[in-house]
PASE-492061 format. One record per atom (N, C-alpha, C): x, y, z; residue in one letter. Coordinates in steps of 0.02 Angstrom, whole numbers, padded with zeros to 5 digits, always signed. Each point is the difference from the previous one (the first is absolute). Layout:
% residues N
XYZA/...
//
This chain:
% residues 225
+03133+07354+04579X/+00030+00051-00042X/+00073-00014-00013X/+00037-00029+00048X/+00069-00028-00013X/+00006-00074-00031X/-00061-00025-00014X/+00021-00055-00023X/+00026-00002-00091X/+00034-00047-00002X/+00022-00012-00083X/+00009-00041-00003X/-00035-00034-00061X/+00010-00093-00021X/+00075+00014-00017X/+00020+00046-00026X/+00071-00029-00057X/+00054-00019+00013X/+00028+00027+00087X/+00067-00021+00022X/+00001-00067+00024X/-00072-00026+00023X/-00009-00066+00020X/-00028-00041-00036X/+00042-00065+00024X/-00026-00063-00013X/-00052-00045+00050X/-00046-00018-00026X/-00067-00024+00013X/+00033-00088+00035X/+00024-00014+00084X/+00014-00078-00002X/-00060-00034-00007X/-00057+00017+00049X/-00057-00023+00012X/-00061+00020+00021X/-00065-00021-00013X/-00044+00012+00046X/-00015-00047+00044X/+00004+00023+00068X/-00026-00061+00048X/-00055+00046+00034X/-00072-00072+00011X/-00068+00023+00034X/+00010-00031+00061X/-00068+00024+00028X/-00006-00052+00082X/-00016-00048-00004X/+00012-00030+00032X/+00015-00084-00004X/-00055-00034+00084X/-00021-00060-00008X/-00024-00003+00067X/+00046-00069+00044X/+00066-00012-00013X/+00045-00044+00025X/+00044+00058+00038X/-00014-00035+00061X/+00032+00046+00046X/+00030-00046+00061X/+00064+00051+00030X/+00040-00034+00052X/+00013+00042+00036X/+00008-00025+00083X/+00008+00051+00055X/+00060+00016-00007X/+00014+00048+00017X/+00076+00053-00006X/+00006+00074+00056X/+00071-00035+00054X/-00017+00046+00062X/+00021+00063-00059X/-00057+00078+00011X/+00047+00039-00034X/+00008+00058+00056X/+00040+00009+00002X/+00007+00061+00041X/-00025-00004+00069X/+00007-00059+00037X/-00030-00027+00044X/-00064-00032+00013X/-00029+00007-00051X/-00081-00026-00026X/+00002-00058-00044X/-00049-00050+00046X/+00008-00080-00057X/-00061+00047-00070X/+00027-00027-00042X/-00036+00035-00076X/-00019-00053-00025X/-00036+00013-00045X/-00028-00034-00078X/+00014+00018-00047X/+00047-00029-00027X/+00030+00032-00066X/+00026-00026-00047X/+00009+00028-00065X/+00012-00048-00045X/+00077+00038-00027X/+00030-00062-00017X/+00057+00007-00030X/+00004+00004-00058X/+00029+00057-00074X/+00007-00026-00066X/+00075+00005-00020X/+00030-00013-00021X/+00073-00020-00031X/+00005+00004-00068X/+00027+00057-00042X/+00009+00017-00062X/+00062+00010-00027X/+00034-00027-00059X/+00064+00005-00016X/-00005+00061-00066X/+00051+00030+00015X/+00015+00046-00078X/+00078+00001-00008X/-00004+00020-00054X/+00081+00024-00035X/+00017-00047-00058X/+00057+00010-00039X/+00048+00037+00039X/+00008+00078+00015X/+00029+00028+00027X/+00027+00074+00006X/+00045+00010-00059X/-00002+00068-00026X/+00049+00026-00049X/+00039+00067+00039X/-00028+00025+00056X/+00044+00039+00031X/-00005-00007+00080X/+00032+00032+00032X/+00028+00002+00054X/-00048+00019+00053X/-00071+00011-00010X/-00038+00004+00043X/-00060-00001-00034X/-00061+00012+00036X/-00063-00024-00017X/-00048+00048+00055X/-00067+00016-00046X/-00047+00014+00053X/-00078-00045+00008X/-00001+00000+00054X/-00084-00071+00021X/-00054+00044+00025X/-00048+00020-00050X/-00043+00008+00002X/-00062-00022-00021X/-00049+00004+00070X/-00067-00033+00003X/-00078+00024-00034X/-00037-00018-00045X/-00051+00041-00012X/-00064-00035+00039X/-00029+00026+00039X/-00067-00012+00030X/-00068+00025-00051X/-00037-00058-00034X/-00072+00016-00029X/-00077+00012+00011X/+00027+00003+00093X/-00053-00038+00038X/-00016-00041+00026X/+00041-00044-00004X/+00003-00076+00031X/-00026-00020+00065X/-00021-00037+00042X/-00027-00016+00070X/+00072-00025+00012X/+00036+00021+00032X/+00060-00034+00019X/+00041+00075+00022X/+00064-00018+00058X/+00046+00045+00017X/+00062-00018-00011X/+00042+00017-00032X/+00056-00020-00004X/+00052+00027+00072X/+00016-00044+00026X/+00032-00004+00078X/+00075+00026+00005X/+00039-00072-00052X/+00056+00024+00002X/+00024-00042-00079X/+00066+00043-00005X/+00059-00023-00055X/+00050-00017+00011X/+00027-00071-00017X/+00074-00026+00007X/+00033+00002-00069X/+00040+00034-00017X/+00024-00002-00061X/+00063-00029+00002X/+00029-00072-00002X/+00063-00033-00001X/+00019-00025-00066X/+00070-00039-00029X/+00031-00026-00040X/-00012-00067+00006X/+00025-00053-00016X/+00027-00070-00001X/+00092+00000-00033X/+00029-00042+00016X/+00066+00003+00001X/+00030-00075+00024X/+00045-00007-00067X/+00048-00073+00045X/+00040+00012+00034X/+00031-00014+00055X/+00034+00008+00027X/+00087-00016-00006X/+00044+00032+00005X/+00067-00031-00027X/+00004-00059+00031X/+00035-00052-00038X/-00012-00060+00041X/+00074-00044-00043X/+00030-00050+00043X/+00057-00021-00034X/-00026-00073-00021X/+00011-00027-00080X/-00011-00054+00001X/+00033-00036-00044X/+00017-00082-00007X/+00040-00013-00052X/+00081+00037-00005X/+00012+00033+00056X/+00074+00022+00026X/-00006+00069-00033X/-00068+00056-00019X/+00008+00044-00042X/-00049+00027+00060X/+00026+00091-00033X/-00038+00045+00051X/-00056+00029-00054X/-00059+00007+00013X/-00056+00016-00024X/-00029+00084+00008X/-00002+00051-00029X/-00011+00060+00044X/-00068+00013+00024X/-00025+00035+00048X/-00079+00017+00017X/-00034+00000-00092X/-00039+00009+00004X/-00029+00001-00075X/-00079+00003+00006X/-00016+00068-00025X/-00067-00007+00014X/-00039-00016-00062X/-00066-00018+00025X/-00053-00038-00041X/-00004+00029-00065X/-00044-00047-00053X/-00037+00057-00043X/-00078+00004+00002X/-00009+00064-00012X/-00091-00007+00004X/-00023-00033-00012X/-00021-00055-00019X/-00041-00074-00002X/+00013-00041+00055X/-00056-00018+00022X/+00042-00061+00043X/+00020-00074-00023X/-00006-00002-00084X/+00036-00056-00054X/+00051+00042-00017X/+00040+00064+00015X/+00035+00017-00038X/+00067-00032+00037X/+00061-00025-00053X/+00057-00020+00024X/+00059+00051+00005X/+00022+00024+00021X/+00075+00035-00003X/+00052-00024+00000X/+00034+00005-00031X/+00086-00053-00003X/+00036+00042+00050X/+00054-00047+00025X/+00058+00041+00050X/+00049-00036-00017X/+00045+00040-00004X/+00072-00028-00004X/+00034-00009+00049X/+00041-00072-00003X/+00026-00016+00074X/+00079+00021-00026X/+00021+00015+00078X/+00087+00016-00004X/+00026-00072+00028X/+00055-00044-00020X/+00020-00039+00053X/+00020+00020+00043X/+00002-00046+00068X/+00035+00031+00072X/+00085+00011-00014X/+00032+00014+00042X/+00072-00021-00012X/+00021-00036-00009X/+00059-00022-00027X/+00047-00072+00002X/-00076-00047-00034X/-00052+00018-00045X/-00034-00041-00046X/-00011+00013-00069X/+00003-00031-00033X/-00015+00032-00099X/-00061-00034-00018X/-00016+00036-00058X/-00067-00026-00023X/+00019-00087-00041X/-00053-00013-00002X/-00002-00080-00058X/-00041+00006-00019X/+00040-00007-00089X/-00062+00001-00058X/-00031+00047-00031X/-00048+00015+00050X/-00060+00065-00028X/+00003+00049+00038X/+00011+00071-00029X/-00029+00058+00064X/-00052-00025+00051X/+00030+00004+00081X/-00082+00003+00031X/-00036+00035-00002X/-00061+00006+00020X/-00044+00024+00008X/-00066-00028+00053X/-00015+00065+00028X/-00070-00054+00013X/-00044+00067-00020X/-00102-00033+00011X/-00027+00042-00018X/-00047+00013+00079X/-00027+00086-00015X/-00053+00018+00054X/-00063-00016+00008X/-00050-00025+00022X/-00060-00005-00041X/-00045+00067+00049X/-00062-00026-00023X/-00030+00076+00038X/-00033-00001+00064X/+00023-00067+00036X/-00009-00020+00076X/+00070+00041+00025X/+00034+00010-00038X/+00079+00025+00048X/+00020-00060+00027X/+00002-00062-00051X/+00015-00071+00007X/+00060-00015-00053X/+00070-00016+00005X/+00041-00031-00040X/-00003-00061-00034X/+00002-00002-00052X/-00015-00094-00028X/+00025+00001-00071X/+00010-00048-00011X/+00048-00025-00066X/+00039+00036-00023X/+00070-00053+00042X/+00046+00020+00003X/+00047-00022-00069X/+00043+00032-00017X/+00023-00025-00067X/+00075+00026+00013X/+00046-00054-00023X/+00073-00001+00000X/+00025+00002+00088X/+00069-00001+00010X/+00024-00010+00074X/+00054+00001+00000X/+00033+00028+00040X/+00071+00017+00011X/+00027-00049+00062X/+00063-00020+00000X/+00018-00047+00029X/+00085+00013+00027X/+00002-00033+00075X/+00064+00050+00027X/+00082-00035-00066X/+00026+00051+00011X/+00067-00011-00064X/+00045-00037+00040X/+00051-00031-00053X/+00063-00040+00030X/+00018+00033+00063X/+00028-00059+00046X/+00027+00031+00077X/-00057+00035+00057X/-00071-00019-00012X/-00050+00038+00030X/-00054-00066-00013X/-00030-00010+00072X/-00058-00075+00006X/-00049+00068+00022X/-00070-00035+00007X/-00075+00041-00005X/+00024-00040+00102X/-00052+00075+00004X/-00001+00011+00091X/-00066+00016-00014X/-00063-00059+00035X/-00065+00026+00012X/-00053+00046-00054X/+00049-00032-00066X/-00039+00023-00060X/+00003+00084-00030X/+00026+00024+00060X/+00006+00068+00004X/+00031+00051-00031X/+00083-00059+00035X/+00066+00038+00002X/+00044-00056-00040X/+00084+00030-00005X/+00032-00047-00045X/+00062+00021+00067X/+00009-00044+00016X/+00063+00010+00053X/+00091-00033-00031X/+00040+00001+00031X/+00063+00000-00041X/+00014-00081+00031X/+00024-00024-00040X/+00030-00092+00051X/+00038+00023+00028X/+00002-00037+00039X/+00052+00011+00064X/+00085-00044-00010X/+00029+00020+00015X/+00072-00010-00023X/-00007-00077+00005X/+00027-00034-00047X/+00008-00077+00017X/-00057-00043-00048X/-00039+00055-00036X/-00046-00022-00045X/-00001+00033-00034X/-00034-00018-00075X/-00002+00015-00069X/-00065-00011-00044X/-00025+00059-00053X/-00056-00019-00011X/+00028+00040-00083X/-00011-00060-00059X/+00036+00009-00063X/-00043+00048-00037X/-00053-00016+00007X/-00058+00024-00056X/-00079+00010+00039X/-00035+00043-00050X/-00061+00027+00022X/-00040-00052+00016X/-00020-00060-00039X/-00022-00060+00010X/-00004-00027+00072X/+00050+00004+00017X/+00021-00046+00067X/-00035+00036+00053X/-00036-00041+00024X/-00040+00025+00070X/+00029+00016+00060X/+00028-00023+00011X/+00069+00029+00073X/+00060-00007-00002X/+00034+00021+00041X/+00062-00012-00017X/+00028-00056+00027X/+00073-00033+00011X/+00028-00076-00027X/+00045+00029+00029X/+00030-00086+00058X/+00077+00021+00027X/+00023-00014-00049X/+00076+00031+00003X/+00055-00017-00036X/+00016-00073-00019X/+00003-00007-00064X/+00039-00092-00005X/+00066+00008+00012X/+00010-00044+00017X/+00078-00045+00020X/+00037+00045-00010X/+00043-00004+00023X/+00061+00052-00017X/+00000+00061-00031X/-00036+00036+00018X/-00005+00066-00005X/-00045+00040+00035X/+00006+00071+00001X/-00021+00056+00056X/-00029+00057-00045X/-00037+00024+00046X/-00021+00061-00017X/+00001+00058+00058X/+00055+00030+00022X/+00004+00039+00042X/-00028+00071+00023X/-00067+00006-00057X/-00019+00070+00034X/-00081-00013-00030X/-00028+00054+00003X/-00075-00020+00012X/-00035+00004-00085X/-00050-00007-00018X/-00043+00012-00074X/+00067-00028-00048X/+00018-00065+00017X/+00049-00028-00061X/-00037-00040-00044X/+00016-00008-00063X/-00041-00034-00050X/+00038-00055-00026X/+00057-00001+00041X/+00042-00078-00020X/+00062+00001+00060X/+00009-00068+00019X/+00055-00011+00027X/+00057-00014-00030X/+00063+00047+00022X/+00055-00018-00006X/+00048-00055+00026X/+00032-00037-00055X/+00062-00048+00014X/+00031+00036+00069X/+00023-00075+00018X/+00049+00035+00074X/+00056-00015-00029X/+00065+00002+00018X/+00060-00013-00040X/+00017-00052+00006X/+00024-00039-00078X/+00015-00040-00016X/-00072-00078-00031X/-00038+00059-00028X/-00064-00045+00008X/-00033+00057-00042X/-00019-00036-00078X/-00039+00017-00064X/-00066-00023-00020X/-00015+00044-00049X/-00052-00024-00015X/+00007+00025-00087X/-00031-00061-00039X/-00010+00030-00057X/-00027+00031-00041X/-00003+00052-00066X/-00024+00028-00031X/-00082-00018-00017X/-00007-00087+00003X/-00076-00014-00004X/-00022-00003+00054X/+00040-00007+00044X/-00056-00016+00081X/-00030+00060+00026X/-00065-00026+00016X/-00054+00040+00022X/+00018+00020+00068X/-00017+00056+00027X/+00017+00029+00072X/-00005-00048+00058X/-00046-00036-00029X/-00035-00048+00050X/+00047-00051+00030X/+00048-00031-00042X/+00047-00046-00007X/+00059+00004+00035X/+00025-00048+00054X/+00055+00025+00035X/+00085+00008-00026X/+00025+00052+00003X/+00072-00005-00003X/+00057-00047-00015X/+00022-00039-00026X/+00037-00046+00004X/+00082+00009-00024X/+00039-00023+00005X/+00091-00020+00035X/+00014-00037-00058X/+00058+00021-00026X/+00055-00040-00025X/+00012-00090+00043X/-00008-00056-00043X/-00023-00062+00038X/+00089-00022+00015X/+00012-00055+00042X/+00060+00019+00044X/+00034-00073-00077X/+00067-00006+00010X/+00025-00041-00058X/-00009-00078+00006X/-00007-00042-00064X/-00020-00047+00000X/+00040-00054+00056X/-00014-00076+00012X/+00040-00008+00044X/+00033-00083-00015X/+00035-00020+00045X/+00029-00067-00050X/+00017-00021-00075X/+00029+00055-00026X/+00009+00004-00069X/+00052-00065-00019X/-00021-00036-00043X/+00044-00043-00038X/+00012-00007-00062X/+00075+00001-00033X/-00001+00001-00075X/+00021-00038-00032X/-00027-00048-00045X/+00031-00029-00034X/+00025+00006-00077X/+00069-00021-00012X/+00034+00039-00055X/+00012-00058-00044X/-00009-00007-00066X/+00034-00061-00054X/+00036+00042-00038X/-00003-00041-00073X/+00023+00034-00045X/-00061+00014-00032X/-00051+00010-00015X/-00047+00026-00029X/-00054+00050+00043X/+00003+00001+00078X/-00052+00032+00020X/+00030+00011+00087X/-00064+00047-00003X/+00016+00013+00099X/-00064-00014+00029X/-00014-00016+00046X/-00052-00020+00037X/-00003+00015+00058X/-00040+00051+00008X/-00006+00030+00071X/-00058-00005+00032X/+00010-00021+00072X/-00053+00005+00044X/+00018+00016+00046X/-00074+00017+00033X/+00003+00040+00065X/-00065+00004+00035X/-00003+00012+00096X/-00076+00004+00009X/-00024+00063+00010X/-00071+00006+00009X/-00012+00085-00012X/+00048+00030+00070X/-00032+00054+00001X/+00038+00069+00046X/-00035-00018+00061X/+00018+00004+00056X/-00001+00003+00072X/-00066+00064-00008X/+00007+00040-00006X/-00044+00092-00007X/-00012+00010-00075X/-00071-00018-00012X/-00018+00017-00072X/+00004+00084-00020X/-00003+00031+00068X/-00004+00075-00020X/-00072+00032+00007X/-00080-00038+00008X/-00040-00011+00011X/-00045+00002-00069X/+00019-00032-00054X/+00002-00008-00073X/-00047-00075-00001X/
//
């Protein structure tokens, strides 16, 4: 007398089956059969599960009603959030990854997708730790440690200092000249520092009436040029 087709949706009919497996229930080894049915999605915030019996030779024992769900998980230096399934178990869900700290994205938004195992897979785009920050265990992006330098996202770890110059505090993305020791407008970070070269040496001149002629041998200290 309370029943009504109209508020519900019909997932399945399941009959008795004669594949059966022992199952302690309630302290009793059983014979019983297991069935596993997916629905949804949901459009609101709760749901009701109800059973219709036609007669069937069979007892229904018990009900587990659970989700599937990925789990947050960090990958490619990006944080992933829990993310649950979609009703299919072909259905994919996209998630958007955040990078960790001290990392930026490259290229493409990441992403990865859910599938309907509550399994992560194909992964797309990746964030990578930023200038002054090397990858720690794939995880994390940690800061160089004073005395090293890391220029660009590219570069896989970080790099002592070249020649004549320092980097005195931690997450530096280039070393500084020490005094008295340059570097020029084209040189790459990579490249060491170099000095004013010291003055030529044994200079000799010769003078006519038409010309001067000078020589000399190089510098003692090129300056490191």
């Amino acid at each position: 007398a309370f029943w009504s087709e109209a508020p519900y949706l019909k997932v399945d009919t399941i009959a008795a089956d004669e594949s059966f497996s022992q199952v302690d229930f309630g302290g009793r080894l059983m014979k019983v059969n297991t069935e596993v049915r997916s629905f949804g999605p949901l459009t609101r915030n709760g749901f009701y599960l109800a059973f219709q019996d036609y007669g069937a030779c069979m007892s229904l024992l018990s009900v587990r009603v659970f989700f599937k769900k990925c789990p947050s998980i960090v990958q490619n230096f990006a944080v992933f959030p829990e993310t649950m399934t979609g009703a299919e178990s072909t259905s994919l869900v996209i998630a958007r990854g955040t990078c960790i700290p001290n990392a930026e994205e490259v290229d493409v938004p990441i992403k990865l997708y859910c599938n309907g195992d509550g399994e992560w897979m194909v992964p797309i785009g990746r964030c990578t730790c930023k200038p002054g920050y090397e990858p720690e265990n794939s995880v994390a992006c940690k800061a160089c440690p004073a005395g090293t330098f890391k220029a660009s996202q590219e570069a896989e770890g970080c790099s002592h200092c070249p020649s004549n110059s320092r980097s005195p505090a931690e997450a530096s993305p280039i070393c500084t000249c020490r005094t008295g020791y340059y570097r020029a407008d084209f040189d790459p970070p990579e490249v060491a520092c170099t000095s004013v070269p010291s003055g030529p040496r044994n200079v000799i001149s010769i003078v006519n009436e038409t010309s001067i002629i000078l020589e000399w041998h190089p510098p003692r200290e090129t300056g490191g040029r």
